[in-house]
VEXKOLLUM-113853 format. One record per residue: y, z, x of N, C-alpha, C in turn; residue in one letter. Coordinates in steps of 0.1 Angstrom, whole numbers, plus 5000, padded with zeros to 4 digits. Atoms other than C-alpha are relative to their C-alpha. Layout:
YZXYZXYZXa ...
This chain:
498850005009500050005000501250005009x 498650014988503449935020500950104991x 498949924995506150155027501050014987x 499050065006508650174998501250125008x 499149964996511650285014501450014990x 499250015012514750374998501649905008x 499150125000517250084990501150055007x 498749974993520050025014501249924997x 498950045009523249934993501150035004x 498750014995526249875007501249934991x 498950105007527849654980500250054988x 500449955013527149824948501750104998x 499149905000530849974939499650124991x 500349825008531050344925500849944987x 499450055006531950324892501150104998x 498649924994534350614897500150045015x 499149974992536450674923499350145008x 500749844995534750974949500950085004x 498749864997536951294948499550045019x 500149964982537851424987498850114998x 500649905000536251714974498350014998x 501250044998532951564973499349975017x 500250034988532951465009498850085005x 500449874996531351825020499550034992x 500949875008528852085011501450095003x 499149825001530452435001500150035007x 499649924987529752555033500049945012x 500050124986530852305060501550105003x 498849924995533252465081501549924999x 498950035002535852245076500850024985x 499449935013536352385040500450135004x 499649894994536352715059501349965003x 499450044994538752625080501850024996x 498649985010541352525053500350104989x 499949845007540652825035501050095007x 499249904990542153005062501249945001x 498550024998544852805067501449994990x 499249935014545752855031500850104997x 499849885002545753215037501750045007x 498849944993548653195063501549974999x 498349954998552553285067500849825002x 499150165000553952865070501549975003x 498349985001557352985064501049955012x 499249984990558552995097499649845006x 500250144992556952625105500549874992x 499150095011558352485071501649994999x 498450025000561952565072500549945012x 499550084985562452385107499949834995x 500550105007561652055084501749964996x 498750005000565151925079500149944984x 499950085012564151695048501049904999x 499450165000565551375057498849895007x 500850174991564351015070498450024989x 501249995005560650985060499050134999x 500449935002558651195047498750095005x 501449944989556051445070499550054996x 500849905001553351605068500250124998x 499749865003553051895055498950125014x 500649934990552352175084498350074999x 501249965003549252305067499049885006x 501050074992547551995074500049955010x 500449994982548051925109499650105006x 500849914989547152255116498849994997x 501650085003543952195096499449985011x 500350144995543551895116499850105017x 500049864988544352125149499150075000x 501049875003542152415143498849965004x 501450085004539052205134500149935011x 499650124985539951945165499350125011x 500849934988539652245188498950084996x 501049935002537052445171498449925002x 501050105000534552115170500449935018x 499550044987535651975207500549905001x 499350135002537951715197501550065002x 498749894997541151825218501149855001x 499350134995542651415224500850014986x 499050025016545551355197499649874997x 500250125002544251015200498749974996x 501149985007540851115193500250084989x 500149945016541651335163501149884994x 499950125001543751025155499049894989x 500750095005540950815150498550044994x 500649955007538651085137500450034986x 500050015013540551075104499949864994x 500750125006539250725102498150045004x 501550005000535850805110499250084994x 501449845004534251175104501050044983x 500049935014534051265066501050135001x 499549874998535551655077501049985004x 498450044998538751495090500749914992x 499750065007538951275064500550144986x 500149905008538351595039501450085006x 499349914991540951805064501549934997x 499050095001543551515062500249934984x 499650115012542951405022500049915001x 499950125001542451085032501549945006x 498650024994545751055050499649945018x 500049984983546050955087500950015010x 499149964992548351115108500149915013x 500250024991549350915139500150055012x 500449924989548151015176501750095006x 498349934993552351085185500550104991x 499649845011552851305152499350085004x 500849814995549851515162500550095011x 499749964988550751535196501750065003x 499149985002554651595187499950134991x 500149875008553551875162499550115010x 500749874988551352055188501150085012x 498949914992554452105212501150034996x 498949955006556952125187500250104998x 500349835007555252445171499350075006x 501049874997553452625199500650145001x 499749824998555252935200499650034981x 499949945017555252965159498249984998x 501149954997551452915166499450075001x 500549884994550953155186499850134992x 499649875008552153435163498649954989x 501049995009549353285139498750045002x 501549924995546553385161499450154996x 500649905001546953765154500149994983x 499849955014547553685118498549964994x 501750075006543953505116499350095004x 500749925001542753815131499950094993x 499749955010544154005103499249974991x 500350075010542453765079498650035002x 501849984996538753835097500150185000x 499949845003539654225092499149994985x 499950005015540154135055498749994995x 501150085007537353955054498550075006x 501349914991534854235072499849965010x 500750004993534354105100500050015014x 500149954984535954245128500950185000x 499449844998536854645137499850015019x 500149974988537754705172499650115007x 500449864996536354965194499949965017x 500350044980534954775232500649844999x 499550135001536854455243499049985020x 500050094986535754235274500449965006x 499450084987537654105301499749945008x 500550124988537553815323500849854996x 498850094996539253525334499049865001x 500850094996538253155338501149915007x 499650094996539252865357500149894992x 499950095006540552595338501149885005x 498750115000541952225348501349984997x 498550085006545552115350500049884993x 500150175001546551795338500549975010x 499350014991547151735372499149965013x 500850054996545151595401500650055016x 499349944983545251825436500149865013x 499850124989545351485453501649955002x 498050005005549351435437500950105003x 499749874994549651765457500949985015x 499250034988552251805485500450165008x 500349854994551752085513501549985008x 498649934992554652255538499649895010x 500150024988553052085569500349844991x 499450135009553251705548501550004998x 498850015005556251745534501049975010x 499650034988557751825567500249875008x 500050104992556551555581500449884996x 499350115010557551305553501450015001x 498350025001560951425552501049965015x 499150064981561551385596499349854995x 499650205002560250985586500449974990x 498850075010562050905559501250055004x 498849984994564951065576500849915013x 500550064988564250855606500349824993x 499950235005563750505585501549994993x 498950025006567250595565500849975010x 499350034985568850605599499649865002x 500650114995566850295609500849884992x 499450095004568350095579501350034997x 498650024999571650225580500649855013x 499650124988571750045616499949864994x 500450114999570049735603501249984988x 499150075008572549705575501549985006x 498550024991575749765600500049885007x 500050104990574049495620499649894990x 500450125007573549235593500649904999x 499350084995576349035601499649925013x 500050094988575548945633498449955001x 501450055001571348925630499949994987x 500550045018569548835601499250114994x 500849865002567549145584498649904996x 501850035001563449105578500049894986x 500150035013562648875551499350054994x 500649915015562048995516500750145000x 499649844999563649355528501949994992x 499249995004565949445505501250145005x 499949824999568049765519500750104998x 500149915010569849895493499050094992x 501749915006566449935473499750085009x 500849934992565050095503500750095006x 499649884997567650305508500050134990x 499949935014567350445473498550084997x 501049945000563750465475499950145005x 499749884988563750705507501050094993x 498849935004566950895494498950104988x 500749945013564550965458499050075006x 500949954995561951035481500050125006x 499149884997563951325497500050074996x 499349905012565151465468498550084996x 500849955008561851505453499350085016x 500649924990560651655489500450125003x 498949885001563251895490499950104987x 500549935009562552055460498749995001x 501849994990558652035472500650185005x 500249884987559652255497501050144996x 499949885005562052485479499150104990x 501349895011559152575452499050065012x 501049934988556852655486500550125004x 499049844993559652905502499850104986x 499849885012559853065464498650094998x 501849964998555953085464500250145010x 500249954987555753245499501050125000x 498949915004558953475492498850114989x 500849915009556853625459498750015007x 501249964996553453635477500050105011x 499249884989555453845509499950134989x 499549965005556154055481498950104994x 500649915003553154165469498649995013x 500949984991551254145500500950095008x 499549894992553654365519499850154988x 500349875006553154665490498450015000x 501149964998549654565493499850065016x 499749954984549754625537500350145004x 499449865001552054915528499150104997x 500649935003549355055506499350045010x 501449974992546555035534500750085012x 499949944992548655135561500350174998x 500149865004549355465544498650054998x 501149944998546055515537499350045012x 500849964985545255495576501050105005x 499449924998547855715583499850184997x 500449865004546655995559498549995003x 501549944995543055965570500350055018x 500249944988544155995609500950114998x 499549875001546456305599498850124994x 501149915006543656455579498750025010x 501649984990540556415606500349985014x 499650014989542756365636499749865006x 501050174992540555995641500749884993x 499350125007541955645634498549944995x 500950105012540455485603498949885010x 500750184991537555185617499949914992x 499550145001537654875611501549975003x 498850104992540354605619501750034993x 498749985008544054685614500349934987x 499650065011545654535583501449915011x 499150034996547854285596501749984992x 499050015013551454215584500449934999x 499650165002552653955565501549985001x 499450054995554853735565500949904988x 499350085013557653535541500149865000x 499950174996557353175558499049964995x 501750085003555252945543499350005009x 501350024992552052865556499949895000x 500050134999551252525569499249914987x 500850075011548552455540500850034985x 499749955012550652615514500849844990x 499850125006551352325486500649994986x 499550025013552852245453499449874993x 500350125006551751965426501149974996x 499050105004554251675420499549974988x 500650015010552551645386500050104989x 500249925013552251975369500750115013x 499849924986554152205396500250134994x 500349865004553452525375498250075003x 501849985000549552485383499950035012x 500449964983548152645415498749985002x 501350054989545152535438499450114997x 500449894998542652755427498349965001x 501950014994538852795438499349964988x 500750005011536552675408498249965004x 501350044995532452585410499949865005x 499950134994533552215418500650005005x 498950024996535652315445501450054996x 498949985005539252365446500349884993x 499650105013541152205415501550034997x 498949955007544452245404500050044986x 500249945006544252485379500850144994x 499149875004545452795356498250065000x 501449905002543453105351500150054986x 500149975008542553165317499450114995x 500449895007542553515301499750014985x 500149945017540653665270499250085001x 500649865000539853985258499349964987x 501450025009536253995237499850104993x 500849875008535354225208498749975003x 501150034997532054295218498750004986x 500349985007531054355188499349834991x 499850185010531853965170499949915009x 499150134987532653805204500849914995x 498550044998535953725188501150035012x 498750014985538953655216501150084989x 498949885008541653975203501349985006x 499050044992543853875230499649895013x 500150064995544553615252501349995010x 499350104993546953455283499849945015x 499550114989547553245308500350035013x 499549944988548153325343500249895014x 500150124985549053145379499250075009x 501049924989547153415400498649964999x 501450014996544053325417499250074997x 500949845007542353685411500850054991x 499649895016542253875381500750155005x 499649875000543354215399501750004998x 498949995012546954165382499749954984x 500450035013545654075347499550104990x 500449855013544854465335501649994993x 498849955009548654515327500449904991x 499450155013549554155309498450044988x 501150015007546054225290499850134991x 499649835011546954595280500949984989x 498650015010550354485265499449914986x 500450085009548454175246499750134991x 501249905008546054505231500450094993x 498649915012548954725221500849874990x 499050075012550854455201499150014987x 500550015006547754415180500450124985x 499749905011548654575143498950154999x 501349865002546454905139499749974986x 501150075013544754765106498849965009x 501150064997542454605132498950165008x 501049854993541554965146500250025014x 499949934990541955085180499249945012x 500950014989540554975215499650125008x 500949884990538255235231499849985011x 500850054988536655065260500449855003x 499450124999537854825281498449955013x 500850054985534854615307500549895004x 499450094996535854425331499149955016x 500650024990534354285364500550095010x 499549914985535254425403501549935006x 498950094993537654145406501150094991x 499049895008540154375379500050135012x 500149905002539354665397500950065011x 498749934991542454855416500150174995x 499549845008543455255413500950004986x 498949995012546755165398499349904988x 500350075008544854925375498950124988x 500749875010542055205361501450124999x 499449865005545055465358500849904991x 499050065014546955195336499450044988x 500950005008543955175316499850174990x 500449845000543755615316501150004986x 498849985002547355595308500349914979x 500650065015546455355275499550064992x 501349965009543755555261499249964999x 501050065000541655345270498950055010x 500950014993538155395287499749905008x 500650164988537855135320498850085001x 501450034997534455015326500149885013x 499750084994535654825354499050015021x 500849994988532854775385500849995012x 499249974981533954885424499649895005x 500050064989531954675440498849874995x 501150105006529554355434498350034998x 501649955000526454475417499049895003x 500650094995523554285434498550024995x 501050015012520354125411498950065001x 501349924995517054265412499750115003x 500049894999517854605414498950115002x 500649874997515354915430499350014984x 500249955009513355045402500750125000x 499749854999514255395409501749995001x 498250025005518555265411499949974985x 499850075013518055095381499950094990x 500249905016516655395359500650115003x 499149914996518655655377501250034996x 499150005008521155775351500850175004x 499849944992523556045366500450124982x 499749985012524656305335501050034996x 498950024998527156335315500850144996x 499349904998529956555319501549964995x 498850055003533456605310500949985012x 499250084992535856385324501550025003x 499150045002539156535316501050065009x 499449994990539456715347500449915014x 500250084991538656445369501249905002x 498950155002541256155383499449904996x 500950145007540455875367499649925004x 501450114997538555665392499150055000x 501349915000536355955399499949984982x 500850025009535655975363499849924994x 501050125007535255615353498849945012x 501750004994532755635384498950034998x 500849944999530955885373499249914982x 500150105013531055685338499149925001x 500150115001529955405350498150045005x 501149974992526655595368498850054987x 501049945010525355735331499249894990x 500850085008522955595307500949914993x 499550055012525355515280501449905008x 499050094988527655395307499749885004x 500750094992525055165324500049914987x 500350095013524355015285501349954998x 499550035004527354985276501149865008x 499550094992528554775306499349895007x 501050105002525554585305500249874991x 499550135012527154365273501249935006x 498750124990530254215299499249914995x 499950094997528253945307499349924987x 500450075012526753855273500850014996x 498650005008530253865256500849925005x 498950074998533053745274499649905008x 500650164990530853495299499549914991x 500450115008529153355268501149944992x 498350045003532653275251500349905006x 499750124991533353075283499349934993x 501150085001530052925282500549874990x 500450085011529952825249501949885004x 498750055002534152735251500249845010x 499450084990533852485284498749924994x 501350064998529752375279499649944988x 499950095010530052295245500549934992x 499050095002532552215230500949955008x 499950114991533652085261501950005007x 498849984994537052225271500350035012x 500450004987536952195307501849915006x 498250084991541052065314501049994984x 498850015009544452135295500849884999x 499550114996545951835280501349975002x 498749995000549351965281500550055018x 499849964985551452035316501250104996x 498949874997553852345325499450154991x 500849935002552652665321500550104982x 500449975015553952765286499549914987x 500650095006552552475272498750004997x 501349984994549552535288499850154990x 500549875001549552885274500350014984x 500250085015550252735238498549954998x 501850055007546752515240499350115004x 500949885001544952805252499550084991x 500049905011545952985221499749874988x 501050075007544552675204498550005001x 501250025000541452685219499350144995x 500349895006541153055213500149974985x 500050055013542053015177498949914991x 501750125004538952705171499550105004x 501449945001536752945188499850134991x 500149875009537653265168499849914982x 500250065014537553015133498649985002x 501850004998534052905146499450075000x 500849925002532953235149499950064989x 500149945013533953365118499749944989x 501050035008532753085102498550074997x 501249935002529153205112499550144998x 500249835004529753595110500249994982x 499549985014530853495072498550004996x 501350055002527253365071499749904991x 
């Protein structure tokens, strides 16, 4: 008996008309989505709307369109663009409308600050909605692409040397233009143009090299209080034991550039930072993790290479939060966070650091591993000694055990699958605008699935 398959009808018109609202099942996240965006405050993104010339979009649905773009891994304006001709859920998101790729992209940097403010209002809305109470947050940082290519990068020792020859060839065609009367100049050389080039060329080198000095100025800055610190510490250990500290002095720094030190001609708020492919020009991307939902509670942006400045910008994020969402107890964080003055910020919060000394290494002793020290009160103790002793108890060891399934899977999921691996915007508040896009898609994604 052969196959009967079912008929493939492409020509057959509907005899009505298919509502948007057919598009989707009930529970497709992109109905979520715009549920949510129903729910929020608009006010402040609609009265900036002048109501003249043609008539725009209404802010609701570009943010839709937004939300859903970054929550699904569709971050290109030119690809969500041409996904409200394609995917049913952007068709659904858009009404059948299609926004073009320069309105999206004109909306996204028009409104990121009035954005931003909507991030803690959506965490409000996931309170409402049961499914987030704060108590342990996460911390940790990632490496994330500029739009910017460390090859478009221009160091102190370069620069230098670009600016003594093009200094050299301006000189060169001054002469040749005094002497053009009497010899003939090169053919094809024009050398006005090429005095204009060189001149442009200057300019933009010279400012090169003032952003290097300003660098090197602020990195003096906190490398001499860091210096300062250690030498005082050698100081009071040879007053106290009569013996000089061992190991290697601390040397002292210094406010001159360094010959490698560099800036990008492309995005020159982005810094050269170490990533698993190498150095990249890059930001460092902060978010704090309920460990509970692995929703992002807070988030920013940073130019620093290491996280051990990123407790105090990450505390202030945690205090703004409204107290409807509840209280942070516990903060974990890796070794790279971990400073004195950084656990006494943390004391000084009310917060509990969970923040590791030194790099715990895999495969651990049986007898380390189950060796739980006991617990005691802490409220005599200074506060590294007792989030040491913290860190050595059972409830200690468990609870600081969830870091790396919380705030590393967040990455994970944020770069590996849906595929956010480079900002498409340049300069660092820009930059720290899509961030709070991408946070935002992944906290809507999650509370899709915690809704169930």
């Amino acid at each position: 008996m052969a196959t009967q398959f079912i008929l493939i009808d492409r020509d057959t018109p509907y005899i009505l008309p298919p509502c948007v609202q057919d598009y989707l099942p009930e529970d497709h996240m992109a109905r979520f989505v715009v549920e949510i965006v129903d729910q929020l405050d608009l006010r402040t993104l609609s009265a900036v709307y002048a109501g003249k010339g043609k008539r725009p979009y209404h802010p609701a649905m570009l943010l839709a369109l937004l939300f859903y773009g970054y929550a699904t891994g569709v971050f290109f304006s030119r690809k969500l663009e041409k996904a409200t001709h394609d995917s049913m859920a952007f068709k659904y998101i858009c009404a059948n409308e299609n926004p073009d790729h320069d309105t999206i992209n004109s909306f996204r940097k028009r409104f990121g600050k009035e954005i931003e403010s909507l991030f803690v209002e959506i965490l409000v809305l996931a309170q409402t909605l049961g499914l987030l109470k704060l108590g342990t947050v996460s911390l940790d940082g990632t490496k994330i692409k500029a739009n910017a290519s460390k090859h478009k990068a221009l160091s102190w020792d370069y620069a230098n040397q670009l600016e003594a020859q093009f200094k050299q060839e301006v000189e060169t065609l001054m002469k040749l233009a005094e002497a053009a009367d009497n010899s003939p100049l090169p053919e094809d050389m024009d050398v006005p143009k090429e005095l204009k080039r060189r001149q442009d060329r200057l300019a933009v080198i010279a400012k090169a090299k003032q952003e290097i000095q300003a660098r090197a100025k602020a990195r003096y800055a906190q490398e001499k209080a860091e210096y300062d610190e250690k030498q005082a510490k050698r100081e009071q250990h040879l007053s106290e034991t009569g013996k000089k500290m061992g190991g290697k002095a601390p040397q002292a720094p210094t406010d001159a550039p360094q010959g490698k030190d560099q800036v990008s001609l492309t995005d020159e708020e982005s810094r050269i930072m170490p990533t698993p492919n190498g150095f990249e020009q890059a930001y460092n991307a902060q978010a704090s993790v309920d460990i509970a939902t692995h929703l992002i509670v807070a988030h920013h942006i940073t130019q620093h290479t290491n996280d051990k400045q990123e407790i105090e910008p990450a505390l202030a994020k945690l205090e703004q939060l409204p107290e409807c969402l509840g209280s942070v107890d516990n903060l974990l964080a890796d070794t790279g966070y971990f400073s004195q003055a950084n656990v006494k910020a943390c004391a000084d919060a009310k917060i509990k650091p969970y923040i590791a000394q030194k790099r715990q290494s895999h495969n651990q002793a049986l007898d380390a591993r189950f060796q739980h020290q006991p617990e005691i009160g802490e409220s005599t103790l200074p506060p590294v000694e007792a989030m040491t002793h913290r860190l050595t108890t059972k409830a200690g060891k468990a609870l600081y055990g969830k870091r790396k399934s919380t705030v590393e899977t967040v990455f994970g999921i944020i770069k590996h699958v849906q595929g956010f691996r480079q900002f498409q915007l340049r300069g660092l508040e820009s930059v720290q605008s899509e961030w709070n896009l991408v946070c935002i898609g992944w906290n809507l994604k999650r509370m899709h699935v915690l809704r169930g």
